[in-house]
C-alpha positions in Angstrom: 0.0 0.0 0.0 1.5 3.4 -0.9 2.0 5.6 2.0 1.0 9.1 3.0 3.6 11.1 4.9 3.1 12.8 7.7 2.4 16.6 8.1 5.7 17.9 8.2 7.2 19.1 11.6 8.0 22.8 12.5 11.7 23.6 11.3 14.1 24.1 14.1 16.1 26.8 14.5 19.5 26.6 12.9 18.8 23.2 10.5 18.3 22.6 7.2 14.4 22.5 6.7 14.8 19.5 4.8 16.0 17.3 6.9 14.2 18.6 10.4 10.9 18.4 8.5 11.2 14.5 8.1 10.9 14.6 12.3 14.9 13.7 13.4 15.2 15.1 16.6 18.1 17.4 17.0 21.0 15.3 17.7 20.9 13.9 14.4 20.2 17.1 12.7 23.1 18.5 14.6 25.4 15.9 13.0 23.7 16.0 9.3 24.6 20.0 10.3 28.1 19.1 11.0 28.9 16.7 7.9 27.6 19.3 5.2 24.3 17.3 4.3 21.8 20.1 2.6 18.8 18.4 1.1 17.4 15.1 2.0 17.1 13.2 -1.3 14.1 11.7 -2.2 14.4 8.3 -1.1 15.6 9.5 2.3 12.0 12.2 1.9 10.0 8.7 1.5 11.8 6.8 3.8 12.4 8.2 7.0 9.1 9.5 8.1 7.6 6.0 8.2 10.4 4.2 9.5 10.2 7.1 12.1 6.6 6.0 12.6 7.7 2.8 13.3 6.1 1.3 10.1 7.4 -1.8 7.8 8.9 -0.4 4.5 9.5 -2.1 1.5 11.5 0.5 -0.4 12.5 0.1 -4.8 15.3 2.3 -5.3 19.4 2.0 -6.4 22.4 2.1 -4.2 23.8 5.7 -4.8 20.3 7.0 -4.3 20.9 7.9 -0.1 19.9 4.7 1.2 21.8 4.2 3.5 21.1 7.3 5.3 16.9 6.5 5.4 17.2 3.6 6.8 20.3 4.6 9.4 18.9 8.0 10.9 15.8 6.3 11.6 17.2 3.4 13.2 19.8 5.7 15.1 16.7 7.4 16.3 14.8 4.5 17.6 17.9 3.1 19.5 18.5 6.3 21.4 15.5 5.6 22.9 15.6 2.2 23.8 17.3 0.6 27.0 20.7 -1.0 26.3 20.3 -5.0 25.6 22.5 -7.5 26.3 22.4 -8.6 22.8 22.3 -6.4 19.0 19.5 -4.3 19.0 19.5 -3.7 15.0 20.6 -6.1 12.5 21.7 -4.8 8.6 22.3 -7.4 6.0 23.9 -6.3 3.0 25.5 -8.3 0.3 29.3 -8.0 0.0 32.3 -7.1 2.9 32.7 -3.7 0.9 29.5 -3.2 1.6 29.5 -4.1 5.1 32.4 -1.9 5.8 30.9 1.2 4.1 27.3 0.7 6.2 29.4 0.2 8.9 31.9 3.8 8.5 28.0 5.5 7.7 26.2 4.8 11.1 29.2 5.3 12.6 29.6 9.2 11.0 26.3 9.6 11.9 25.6 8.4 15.2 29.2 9.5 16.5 27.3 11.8 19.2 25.1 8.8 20.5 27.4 6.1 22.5 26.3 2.9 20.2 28.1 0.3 19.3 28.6 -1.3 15.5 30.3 -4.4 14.5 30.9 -5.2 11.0 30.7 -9.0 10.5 31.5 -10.3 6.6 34.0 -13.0 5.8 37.6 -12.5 4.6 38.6 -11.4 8.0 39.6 -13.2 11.2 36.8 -14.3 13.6 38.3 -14.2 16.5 37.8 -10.6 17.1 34.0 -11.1 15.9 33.3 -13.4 18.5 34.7 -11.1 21.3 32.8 -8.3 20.1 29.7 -9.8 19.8 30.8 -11.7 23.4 31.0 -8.1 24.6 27.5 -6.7 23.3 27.0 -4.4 20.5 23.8 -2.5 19.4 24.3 -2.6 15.8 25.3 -5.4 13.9 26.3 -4.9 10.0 26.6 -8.8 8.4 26.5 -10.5 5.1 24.3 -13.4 5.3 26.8 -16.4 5.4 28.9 -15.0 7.9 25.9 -13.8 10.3 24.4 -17.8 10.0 27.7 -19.1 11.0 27.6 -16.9 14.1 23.8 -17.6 14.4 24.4 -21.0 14.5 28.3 -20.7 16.7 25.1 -19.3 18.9 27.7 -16.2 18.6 25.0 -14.2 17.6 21.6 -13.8 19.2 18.5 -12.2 17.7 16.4 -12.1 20.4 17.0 -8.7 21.3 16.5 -7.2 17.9 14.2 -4.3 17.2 15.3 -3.7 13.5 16.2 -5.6 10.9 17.3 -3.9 7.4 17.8 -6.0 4.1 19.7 -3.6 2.1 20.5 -4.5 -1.7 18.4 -7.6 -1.4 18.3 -8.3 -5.1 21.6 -8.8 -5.6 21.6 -10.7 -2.1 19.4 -13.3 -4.0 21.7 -13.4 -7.2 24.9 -14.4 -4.5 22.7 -17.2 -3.9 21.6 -16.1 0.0 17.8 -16.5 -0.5 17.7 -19.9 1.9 19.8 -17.9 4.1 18.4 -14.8 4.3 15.2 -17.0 4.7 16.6 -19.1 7.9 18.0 -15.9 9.1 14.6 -13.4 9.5 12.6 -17.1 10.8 14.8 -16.5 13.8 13.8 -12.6 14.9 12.0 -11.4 16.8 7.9 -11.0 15.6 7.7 -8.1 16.7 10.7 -6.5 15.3 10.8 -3.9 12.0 11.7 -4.1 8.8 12.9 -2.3 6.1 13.7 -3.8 2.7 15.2 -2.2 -0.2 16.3 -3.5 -3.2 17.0 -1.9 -6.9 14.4 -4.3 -8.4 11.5 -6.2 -7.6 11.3 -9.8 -9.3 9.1 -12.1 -7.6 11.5 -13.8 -5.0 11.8 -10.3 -3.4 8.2 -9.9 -3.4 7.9 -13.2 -1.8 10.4 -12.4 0.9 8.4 -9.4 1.6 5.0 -11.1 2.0 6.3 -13.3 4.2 8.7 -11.3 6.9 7.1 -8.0 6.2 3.8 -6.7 8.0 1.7 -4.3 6.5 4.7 -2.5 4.5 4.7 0.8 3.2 5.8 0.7 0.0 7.9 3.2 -1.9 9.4 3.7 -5.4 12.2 6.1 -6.8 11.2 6.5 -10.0 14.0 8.0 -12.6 13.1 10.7 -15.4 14.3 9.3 -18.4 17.4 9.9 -19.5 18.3 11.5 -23.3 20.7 9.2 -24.9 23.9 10.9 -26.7 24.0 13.6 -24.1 26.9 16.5 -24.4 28.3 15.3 -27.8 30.7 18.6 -27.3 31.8 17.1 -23.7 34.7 14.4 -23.6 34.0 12.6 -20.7 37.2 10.9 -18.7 36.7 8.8 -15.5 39.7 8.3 -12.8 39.5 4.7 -10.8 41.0 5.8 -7.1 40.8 4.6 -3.7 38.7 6.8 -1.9 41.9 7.5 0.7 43.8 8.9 -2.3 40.9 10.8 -4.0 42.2 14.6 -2.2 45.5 13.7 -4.0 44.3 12.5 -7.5 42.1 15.7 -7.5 44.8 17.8 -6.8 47.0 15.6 -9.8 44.2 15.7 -12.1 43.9 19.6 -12.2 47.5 20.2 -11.9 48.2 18.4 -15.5 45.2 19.8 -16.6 45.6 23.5 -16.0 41.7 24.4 -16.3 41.5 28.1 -16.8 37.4 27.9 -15.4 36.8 24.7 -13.5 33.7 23.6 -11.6 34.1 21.1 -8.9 30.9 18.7 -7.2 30.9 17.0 -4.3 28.5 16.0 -1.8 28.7 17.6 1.5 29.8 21.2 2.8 32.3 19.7 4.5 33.7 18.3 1.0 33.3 22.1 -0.1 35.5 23.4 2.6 38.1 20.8 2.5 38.7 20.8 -1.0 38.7 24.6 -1.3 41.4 25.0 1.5 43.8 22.2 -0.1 43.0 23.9 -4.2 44.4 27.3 -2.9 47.3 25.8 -0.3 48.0 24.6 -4.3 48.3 27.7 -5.9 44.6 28.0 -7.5 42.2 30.7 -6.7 39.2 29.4 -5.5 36.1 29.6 -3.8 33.4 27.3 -2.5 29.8 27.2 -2.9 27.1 26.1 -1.0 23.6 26.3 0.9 25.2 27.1 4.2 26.0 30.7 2.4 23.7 33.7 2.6 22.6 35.6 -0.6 25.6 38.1 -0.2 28.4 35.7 -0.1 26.8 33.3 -2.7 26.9 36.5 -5.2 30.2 37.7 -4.1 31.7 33.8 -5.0 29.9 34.0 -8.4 30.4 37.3 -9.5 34.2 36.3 -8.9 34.0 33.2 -11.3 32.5 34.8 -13.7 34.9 37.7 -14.0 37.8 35.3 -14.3 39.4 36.0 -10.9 38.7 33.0 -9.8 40.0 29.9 -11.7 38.1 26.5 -9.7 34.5 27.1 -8.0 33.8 24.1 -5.9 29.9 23.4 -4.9 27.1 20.9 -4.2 24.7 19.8 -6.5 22.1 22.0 -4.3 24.3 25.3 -4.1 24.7 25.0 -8.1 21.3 24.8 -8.8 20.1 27.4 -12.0 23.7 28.0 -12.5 24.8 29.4 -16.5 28.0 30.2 -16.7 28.9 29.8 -20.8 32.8 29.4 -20.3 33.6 27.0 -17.9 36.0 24.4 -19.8 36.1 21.7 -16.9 33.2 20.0 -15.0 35.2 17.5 -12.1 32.9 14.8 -10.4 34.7 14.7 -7.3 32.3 11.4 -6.9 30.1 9.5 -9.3 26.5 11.3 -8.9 23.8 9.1 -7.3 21.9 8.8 -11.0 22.4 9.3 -14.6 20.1 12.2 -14.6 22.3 14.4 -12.0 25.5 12.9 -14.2 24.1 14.2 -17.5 22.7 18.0 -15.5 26.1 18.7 -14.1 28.6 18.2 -17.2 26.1 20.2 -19.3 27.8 22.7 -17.0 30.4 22.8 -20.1 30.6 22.4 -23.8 28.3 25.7 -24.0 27.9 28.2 -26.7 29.6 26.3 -29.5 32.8 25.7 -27.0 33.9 22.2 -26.6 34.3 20.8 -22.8 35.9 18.1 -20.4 34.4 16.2 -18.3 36.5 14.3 -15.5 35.0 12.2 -12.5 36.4 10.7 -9.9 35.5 6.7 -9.9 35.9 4.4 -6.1 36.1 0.9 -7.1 32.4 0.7 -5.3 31.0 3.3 -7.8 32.2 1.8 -11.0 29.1 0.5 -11.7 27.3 3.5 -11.5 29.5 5.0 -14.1 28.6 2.0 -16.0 25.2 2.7 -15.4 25.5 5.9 -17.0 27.6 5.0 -19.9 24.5 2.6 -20.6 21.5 5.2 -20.2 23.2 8.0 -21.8 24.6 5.9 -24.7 27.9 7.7 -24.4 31.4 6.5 -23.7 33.1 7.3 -20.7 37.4 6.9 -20.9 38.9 5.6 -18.3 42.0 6.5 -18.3 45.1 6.3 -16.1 46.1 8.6 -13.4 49.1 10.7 -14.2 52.1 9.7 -12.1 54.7 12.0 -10.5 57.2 11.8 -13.7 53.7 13.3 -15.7 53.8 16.0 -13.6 57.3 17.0 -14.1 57.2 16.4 -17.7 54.0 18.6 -18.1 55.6 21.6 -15.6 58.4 21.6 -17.6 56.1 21.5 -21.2 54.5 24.9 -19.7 57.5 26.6 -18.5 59.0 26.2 -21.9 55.8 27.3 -23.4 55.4 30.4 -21.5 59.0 31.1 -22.2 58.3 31.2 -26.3 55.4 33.2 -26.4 57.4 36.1 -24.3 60.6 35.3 -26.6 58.1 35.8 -29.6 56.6 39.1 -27.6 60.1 39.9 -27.6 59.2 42.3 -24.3 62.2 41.0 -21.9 64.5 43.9 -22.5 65.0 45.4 -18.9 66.1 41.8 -17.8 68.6 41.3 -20.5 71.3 43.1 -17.5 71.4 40.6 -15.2 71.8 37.6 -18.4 74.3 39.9 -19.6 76.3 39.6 -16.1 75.8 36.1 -15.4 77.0 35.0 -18.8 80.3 37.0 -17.9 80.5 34.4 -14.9 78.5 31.4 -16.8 77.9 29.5 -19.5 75.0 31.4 -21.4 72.9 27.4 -21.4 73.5 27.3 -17.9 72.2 30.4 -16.9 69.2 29.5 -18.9 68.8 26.4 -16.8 69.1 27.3 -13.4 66.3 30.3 -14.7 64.4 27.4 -15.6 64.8 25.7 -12.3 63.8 29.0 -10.6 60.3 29.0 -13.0 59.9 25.7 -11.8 60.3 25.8 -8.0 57.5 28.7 -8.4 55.0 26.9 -10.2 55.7 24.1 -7.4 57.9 21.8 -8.5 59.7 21.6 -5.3 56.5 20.2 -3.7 57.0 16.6 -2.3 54.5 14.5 -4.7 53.8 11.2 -3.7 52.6 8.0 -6.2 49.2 7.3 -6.0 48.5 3.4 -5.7 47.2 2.8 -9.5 43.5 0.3 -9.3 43.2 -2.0 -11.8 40.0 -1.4 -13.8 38.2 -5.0 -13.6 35.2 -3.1 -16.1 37.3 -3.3 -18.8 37.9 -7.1 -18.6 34.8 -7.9 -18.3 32.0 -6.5 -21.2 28.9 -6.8 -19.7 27.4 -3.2 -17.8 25.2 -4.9 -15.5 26.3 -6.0 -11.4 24.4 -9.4 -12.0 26.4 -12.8 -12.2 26.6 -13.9 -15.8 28.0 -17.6 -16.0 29.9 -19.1 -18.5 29.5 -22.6 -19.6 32.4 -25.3 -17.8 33.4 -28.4 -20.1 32.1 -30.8 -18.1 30.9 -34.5 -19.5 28.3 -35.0 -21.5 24.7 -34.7 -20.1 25.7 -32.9 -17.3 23.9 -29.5 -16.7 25.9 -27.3 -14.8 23.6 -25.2 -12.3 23.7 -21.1 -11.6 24.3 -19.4 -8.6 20.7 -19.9 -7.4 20.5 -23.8 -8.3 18.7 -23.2 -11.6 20.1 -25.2 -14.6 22.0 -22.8 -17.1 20.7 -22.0 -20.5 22.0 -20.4 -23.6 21.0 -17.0 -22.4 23.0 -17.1 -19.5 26.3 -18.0 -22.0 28.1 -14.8 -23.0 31.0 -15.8 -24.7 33.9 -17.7 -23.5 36.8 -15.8 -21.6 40.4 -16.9 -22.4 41.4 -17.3 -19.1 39.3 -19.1 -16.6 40.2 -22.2 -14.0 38.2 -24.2 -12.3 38.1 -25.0 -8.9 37.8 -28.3 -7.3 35.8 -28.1 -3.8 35.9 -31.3 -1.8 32.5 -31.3 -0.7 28.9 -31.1 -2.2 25.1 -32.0 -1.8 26.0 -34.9 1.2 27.4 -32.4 2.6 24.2 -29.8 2.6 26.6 -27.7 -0.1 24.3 -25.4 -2.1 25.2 -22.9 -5.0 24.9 -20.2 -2.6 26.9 -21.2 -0.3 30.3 -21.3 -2.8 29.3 -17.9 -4.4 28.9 -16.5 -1.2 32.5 -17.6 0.1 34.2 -16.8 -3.2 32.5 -13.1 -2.9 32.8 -12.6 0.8 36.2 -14.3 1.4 38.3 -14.0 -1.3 36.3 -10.7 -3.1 35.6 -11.7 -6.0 32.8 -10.1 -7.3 30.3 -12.2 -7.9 30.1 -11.1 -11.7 33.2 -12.8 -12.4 32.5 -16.0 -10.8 31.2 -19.2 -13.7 29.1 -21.5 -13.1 29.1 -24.4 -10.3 28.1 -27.8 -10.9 27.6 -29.7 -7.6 27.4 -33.4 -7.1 27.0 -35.8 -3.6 31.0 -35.3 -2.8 32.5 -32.5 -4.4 31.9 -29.4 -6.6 33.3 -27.5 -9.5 33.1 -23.4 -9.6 35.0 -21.5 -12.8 36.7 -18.3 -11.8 39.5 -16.2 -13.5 42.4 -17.7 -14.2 44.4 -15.0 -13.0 42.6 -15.1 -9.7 42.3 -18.9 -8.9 45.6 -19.0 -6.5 44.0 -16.3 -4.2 40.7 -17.7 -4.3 41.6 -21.2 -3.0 44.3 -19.0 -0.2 41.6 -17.5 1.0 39.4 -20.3 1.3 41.8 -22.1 2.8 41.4 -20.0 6.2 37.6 -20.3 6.3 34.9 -22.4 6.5 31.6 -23.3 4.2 28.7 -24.3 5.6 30.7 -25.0 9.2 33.2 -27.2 7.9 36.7 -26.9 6.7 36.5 -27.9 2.8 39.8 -28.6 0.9 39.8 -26.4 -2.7 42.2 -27.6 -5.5 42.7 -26.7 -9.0 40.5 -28.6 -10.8 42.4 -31.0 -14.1 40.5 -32.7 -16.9 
């Protein structure tokens, strides 16, 4: 049943109107405050009202959207209200450890003035610690579904006490196989506890899920405006893959070999605004930041400087940028990959105006990739990604521009009153050295004597692998005649599912299988959770009564079975081999 919000509450003083109308008392607001959040989006508009109200929510919308933050502030809410329990309070399933880690960092930023406790509990990482967390008591705990069932049934892990229960990205939960589990997990909470389900799409097995743990949900939908394909043909669009502790630094590299002359940066969060801002001019660019925490004056005092040219970069949210039309701004810089193709396509149409052509450059986490992808798709453009310039391309391009700037005043020919001082060092020197160590001086000035470090470069697993969508495609194994290898949710494989062979593939030999109560899901969850491997690049798996065959990348076989080696499936040590004709 679709649900109507509530009459909005009276804005408090001091806090975005957004957010305070949606009913978060103000601790939280004070945080959102803090971190630079401006404008709840609207799946957080849909989302948080209800689960303030305590209601079941079955919420359609894609990761990049602010999920995380509708279903966290409510829950955040709710727990500072309830007496502490000996056992978690709130339980988040989510489908991968990268996942799990990133939920985990996001209730902690924004319950860092409530004293609640989070574990993150994913495989790939020792369980010792785990086990003494969760021996100590924690209020939130942040699990993919294999792991939290080998605690539940360790009896390391206790759901008795829950009061919340989020499935977040449950579709693709399903496609790693977890359905039984999430299924054996949500028969052991609590009856009375909530709910909140979100997944990008809706096929049937979600809907079952719902009608079954769900009571009375209210149900919401993001729906996207269509996007125009072949957006910004004057635009050439580059993306940057970075880990995210090195995106400050590849900003700062990016711009530096660029040289824009009129540059607008986006981010997210006011806080991103002022950070950024501070560490562009420590660099030698004039800039100025833009956002909704600025009153009318200062907003027009930062414009009316970028238009005029006196300032080079203006750095801004989505929300502070709004009606924005300046005609000669050469660079638009994604400082992160917008939530949806729509705000992708609105904020690079910030260049390539008036007949002028324009770059486009965005930042890419290996988490967001993806949504690049997703864009690349929608908009029917292509999106480079190219490499990040290293140190020695920074040199190389500081020295290009000294020795351009040094022709175009030889061709003015309007150095006359230095020629003196030339004229007595070349008494002293040789004339080419002279010219040199003037050369060396140019340089230390445009800040070459600045200590650059490398950045770590990511490999770009996109490009290996053709497809543009997150779900598992399988190729076929050669396996004897008759035999139907199975998917990764038990369902035989069939021609669609086949999308060409890759040249490099191994399969792995698991020395268990059906007598052992191995399932599909239970391999493609351990290859994903323990090893990472994302579960796109993982074949198909053919299980019999005492062992079972998986295909992964060649390339990545060695750290597969490593990793597998420290772990268990489905309780029990299993030994994993490389599997030989």
């Amino acid at each position: 049943m679709k649900h109507d919000t509530p009459p909005p509450t009276p804005t408090l003083k001091g806090f975005s109107p957004g957010f305070a109308s949606l009913g978060l008392e103000a601790a939280l607001l004070t945080t959102l405050e803090t971190l630079g959040y401006e404008e709840p989006t609207p799946i957080q508009r849909e989302a948080i009202p209800p689960l303030l109200a305590g209601r079941d929510l079955l919420g359609r919308a894609a990761t990049g959207t602010g999920k995380t933050a509708a279903f966290t502030l409510p829950l955040l809410q709710r727990l500072a209200h309830s007496a502490r329990q000996p056992h978690p309070s709130a339980l988040i399933l989510v489908p991968t450890r990268e996942l799990a880690i990133q939920v985990t960092e996001a209730v902690q930023r924004y319950g860092k003035e409530q004293r609640i406790t989070i574990l993150a509990v994913y495989g790939g990482a020792a369980i010792r610690p785990q086990l003494m967390a969760l021996k100590r008591g924690v209020d939130v705990v942040v699990a993919t579904p294999g792991r939290a069932l080998d605690h539940i049934r360790r009896k390391t892990l206790h759901l008795k006490d829950l009061q919340i229960v989020v499935l977040d990205e449950a579709d693709e939960m399903l496609n790693m196989g977890f359905a039984e589990d999430l299924d054996a997990i949500l028969q052991q909470t609590p009856k009375t506890r909530q709910t909140a389900l979100f997944s990008a799409t809706m096929p049937p097995r979600i809907a079952s899920i719902a009608r079954q743990h769900l009571h009375d949900p209210v149900e919401i939908q993001i729906i996207k405006e269509p996007v125009k394909a072949g957006v910004a043909p004057r635009v050439h669009q580059t993306g940057y893959l970075v880990a995210r502790p090195h995106k400050v630094a590849a900003l700062a590299r990016i711009l530096d070999m660029v040289g824009p002359k009129s540059a607008l940066v986006f981010c997210r969060t006011r806080l991103e605004v002022d950070e950024l801002t501070s560490m562009l001019n420590s660099r030698g660019y004039r800039g100025e930041g833009l956002h909704g925490g600025m009153n009318q004056a200062q907003r027009d005092r930062v414009m009316q400087s970028f238009r005029s040219g006196k300032t080079e970069l203006l750095v801004a949210t989505d929300v502070a940028a709004r009606g924005l039309d300046i005609p000669h701004v050469s660079h638009v810089v994604n400082y992160d990959v917008p939530s949806s193709p729509e705000a992708y396509v609105h904020r690079i149409g910030r260049t390539g105006r008036a007949g002028r052509t324009g770059e486009a450059i965005t930042l890419v986490e290996p988490r967001e990739r993806w949504l690049l992808q997703n864009v690349e798709r929608l908009t029917k453009s292509k999106i480079e990604m190219a490499a990040l310039p290293t140190v020695a391309d920074l040199q190389t391009k500081r020295l290009e521009r000294i020795g351009v700037s040094i022709q175009e005043i030889l061709t003015a020919n309007k150095f006359a009153p230095f020629r003196a001082v030339v004229n007595t060092l070349t008494e002293k020197f040789d004339s080419a050295d002279v010219a040199a160590a003037a050369i060396q001086l140019a340089y230390g000035s445009k800040g070459g004597e600045r200590t650059e470090e490398e950045i770590p470069v990511l490999r770009d697993r996109a490009q290996d692998t053709p497809q543009m969508s997150r779900r598992p495609r399988m190729e076929p194994l050669d396996l004897p005649r008759g035999t139907r290898p199975r998917g990764s949710e038990g369902r035989p494989v069939g021609k669609r599912d086949r999308p060409g062979r890759s040249p490099a593939t191994a399969t792995l030999h698991f020395g268990a299988g059906r007598a052992a109560g191995i399932r599909p899901g239970d391999l493609v969850g351990a290859i994903a959770n323990e090893a990472g491997l994302p579960s796109n690049m993982i074949g198909p798996i053919k299980i019999s009564d005492q062992f079972s065959l998986v295909k992964v990348p060649e390339e990545m076989a060695q750290g597969v079975m490593k990793a597998l080696g420290r772990t268990r499936i489905k309780g029990q040590k299993v030994a994993v081999r490389l599997y030989r004709e």
